[in-house]
N, C-alpha and C positions, 0 to 999 in steps of 0.2 A: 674379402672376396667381393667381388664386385655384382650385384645383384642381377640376371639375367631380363631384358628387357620382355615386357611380355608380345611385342610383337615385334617382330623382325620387317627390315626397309628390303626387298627383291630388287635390285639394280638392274638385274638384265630383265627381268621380265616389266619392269619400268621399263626398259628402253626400247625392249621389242613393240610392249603395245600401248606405246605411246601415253601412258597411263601412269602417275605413282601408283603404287601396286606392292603389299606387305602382307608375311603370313603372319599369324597367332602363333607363339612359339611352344606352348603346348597341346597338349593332345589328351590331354586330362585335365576339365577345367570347371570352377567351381562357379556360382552367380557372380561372384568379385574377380575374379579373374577375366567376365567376361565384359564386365563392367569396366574393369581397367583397358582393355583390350578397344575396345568402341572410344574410350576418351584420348587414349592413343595416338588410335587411327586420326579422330577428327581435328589432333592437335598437331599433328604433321600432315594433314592436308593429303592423306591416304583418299584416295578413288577408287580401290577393290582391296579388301581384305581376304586372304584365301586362309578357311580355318580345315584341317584335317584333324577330325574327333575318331576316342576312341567308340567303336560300334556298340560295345555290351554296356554301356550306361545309358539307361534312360535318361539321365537329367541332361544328356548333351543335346539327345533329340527337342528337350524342354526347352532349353537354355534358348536353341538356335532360333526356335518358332517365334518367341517371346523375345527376342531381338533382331528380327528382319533377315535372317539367314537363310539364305535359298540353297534349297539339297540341288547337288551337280554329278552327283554320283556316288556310287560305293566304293569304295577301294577294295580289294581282295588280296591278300598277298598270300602267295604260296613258297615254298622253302622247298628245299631236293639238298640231301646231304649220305644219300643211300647211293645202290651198286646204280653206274651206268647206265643211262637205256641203251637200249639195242635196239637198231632198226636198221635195214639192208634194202636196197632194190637195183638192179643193172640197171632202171631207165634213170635214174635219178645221177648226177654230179654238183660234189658240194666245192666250194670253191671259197676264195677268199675276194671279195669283193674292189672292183675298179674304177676310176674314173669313167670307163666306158658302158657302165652301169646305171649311170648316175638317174636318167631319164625314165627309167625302170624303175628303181628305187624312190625317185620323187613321186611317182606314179601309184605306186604301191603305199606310200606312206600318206599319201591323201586321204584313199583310203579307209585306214588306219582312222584317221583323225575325227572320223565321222562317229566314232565312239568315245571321245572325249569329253571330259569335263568342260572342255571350252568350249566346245559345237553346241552342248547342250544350253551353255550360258547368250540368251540372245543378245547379251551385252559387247559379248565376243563373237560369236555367230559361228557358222561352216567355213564361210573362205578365210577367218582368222585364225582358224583353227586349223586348215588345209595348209595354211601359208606357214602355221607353229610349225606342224611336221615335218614339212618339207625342208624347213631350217633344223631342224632336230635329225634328222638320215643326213644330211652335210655336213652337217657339223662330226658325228660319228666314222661319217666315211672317210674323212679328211686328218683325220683325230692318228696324230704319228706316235699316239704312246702303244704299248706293246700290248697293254692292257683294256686297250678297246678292239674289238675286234668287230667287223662287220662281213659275213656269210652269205652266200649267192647260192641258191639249188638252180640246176635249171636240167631239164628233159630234152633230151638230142638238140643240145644246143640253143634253145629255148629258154627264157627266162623265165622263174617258176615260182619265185618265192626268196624271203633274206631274213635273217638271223643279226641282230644288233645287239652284243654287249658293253658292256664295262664294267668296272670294278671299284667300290665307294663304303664306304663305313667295311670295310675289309672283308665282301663276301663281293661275290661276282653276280652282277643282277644283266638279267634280259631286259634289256630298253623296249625294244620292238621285233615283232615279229608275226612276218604274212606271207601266206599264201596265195598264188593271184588264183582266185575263182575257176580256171580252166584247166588248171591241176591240181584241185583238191579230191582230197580221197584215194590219194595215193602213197600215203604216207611220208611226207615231206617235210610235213611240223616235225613231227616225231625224229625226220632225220636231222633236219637244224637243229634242235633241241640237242641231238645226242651227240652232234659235232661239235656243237658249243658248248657243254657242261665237260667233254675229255680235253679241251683245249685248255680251259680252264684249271682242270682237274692238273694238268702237267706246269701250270704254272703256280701250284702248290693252293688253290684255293677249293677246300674241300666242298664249299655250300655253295648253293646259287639262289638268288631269290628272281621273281618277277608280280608285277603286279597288275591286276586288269578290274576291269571294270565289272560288277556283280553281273549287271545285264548280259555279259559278254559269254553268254554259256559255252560255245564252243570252246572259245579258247580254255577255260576252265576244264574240260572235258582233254583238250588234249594234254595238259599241266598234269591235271590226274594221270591217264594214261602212262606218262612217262615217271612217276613215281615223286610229283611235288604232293603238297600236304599245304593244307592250309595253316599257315602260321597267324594272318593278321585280319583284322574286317574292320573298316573307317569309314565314316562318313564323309562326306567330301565337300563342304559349303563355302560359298562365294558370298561377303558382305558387300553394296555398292553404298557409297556415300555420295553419290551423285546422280 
């Protein structure tokens, strides 16, 4: 069998940011692991190493300090494998999203981006990180598999908010998803959310995951709300060799 390399070469996120660019291929990792991981990197000529640790071992927090690893965030992942949410409102319409959208969506997913591991890395900054998103809701909306699906709410015809899925290691995860500011509080997450997981649901995929940023209380608040559960917690760390 052929021995699993400890860090993996990212092609597209090389090409996007101009960068070689490799993750650490695991998530549980010992001082020699982390050791082999940095000689690696420096022998293919790696320029960011992106490592996701698990949360509940200290020695990762140890590990990262004591080899130049800069925290970029927390991961959080939450799981929903229970009854449906429910959520109802006459002003609201959910919709399936269009090219006529798109400006809305690019809009919204900027946004979005502002909470990123990448914004926070000044390596990458705000408008690389704006610019990721924005390529990441196109890519999604444009996406002819059956199995991604992108959601539009909007209020008397008003664009209000979007729901981004797909479906990967064989559970359905929420990419992205936002509410624009002048329609929050009107239960709109809640509706995306419950449009997305029966859509889902009829395409025989019981579970759904999404993952957000620890800082990101809201969104967490409304994951709760609608009956996820925390499944996961990661640390999020950027290595630069340059």
């Amino acid at each position: 069998m052929k021995k699993q390399s400890i860090i993996e070469y990212l092609p597209w996120d090389s090409d996007f940011f101009k960068k070689k660019i490799a993750r650490l291929s695991r998530t549980s990792i010992t001082k020699r692991h982390m050791k082999e991981a940095i000689a690696a990197a420096k022998k293919g000529n790696i320029e960011c190493l992106y490592a996701t640790l698990e949360a509940d071992d200290q020695r990762h927090i140890e590990l990262a300090e004591q080899n130049g690893l800069a925290l970029v965030g927390t991961r959080v992942t939450y799981a929903f494998s229970g009854k449906l949410p429910t959520a109802k409102s006459s002003d609201v319409s959910i919709r399936e999203g269009t090219d006529a959208d798109r400006e809305d969506l690019l809009r919204l997913a900027a946004i979005l981006s502002r909470e990123s591991r990448f914004a926070r890395d000044p390596h990458f900054g705000a408008t690389v990180a704006k610019r990721l998103y924005r390529t990441w809701i196109e890519k999604l909306l444009f996406d002819s598999s059956p199995r991604t699906s992108v959601l539009v709410a909007t209020v008397k015809g008003k664009f209000a908010g979007f729901i981004a899925s797909s479906v990967h290691d064989g559970m359905a995860h929420i990419e992205l998803i936002i509410v624009d500011g002048a329609f929050r509080g009107k239960g709109i997450g809640k509706l995306l959310i419950a449009q997305s997981t029966a859509l889902y649901r009829k395409q025989g995929f019981t579970q759904m995951r999404v993952s957000t940023q620890g800082s990101n209380i809201a969104a967490q608040s409304l994951y709760q709300s609608c009956g996820f559960r925390i499944a996961r917690m990661a640390l999020d760390y950027h290595k630069w060799f340059v």
